[in-house]
C-alpha positions, -999 to 999 in steps of 0.1 A, spaced: 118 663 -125 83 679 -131 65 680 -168 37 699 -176 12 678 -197 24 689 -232 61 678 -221 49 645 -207 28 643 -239 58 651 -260 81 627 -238 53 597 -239 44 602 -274 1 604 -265 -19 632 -271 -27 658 -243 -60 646 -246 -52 612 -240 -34 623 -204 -68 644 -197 -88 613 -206 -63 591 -178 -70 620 -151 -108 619 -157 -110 584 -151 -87 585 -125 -61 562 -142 -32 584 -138 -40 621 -118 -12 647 -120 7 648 -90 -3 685 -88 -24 711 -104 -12 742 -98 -23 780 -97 -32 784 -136 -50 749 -136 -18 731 -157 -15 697 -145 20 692 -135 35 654 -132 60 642 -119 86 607 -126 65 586 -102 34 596 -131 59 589 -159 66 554 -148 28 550 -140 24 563 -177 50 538 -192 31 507 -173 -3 520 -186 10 524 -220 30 489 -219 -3 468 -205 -24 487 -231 1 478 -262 -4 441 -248 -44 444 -252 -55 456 -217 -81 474 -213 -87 510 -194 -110 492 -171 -85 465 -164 -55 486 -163 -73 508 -134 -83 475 -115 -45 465 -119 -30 498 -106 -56 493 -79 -48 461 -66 -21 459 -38 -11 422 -45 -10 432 -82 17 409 -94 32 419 -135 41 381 -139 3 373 -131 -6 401 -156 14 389 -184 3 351 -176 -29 362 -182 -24 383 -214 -6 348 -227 -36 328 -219 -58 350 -237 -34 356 -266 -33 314 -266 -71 311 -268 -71 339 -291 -47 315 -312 -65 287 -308 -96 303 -325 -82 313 -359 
């Protein structure tokens, strides 16, 4: 299935701007831009999308979401380990 940005906005419940943002930093590009310019993704984005949006609700940031995506040994137990230790020393301060 294909979505044109306002759909996957709609769908994903960000702002359009918010998907522009993720293409300009090259966190999550469109699989295509077509004739008139409109991004167009695809369900291979969407689940992209959901990960971005789940690591971000857990305190990740951009930066480290991108590095994440990146990595081809990237591991989601490893993330989450991590977000627990820092959520522990987090914790541990108050």
């Amino acid at each position: 299935m294909k979505y044109t940005i306002k759909k996957l906005a709609e769908l994903a419940g960000v702002s359009t701007c918010t998907l522009r943002y993720y293409d300009q930093i090259g966190l999550l590009k469109p699989e295509e831009v077509n004739k008139s310019n409109y991004r167009i993704y695809d369900e291979k984005n969407v689940n992209k999308l959901q990960q971005i949006m789940f690591y971000r609700a857990l305190g990740f940031s951009l930066k480290k979401n991108k590095q994440l995506m990146k990595d081809p040994n990237f591991s989601g137990i490893e993330a989450l380990n991590e977000q627990r230790r820092l959520l522990l020393a987090r914790q541990a301060q108050i």
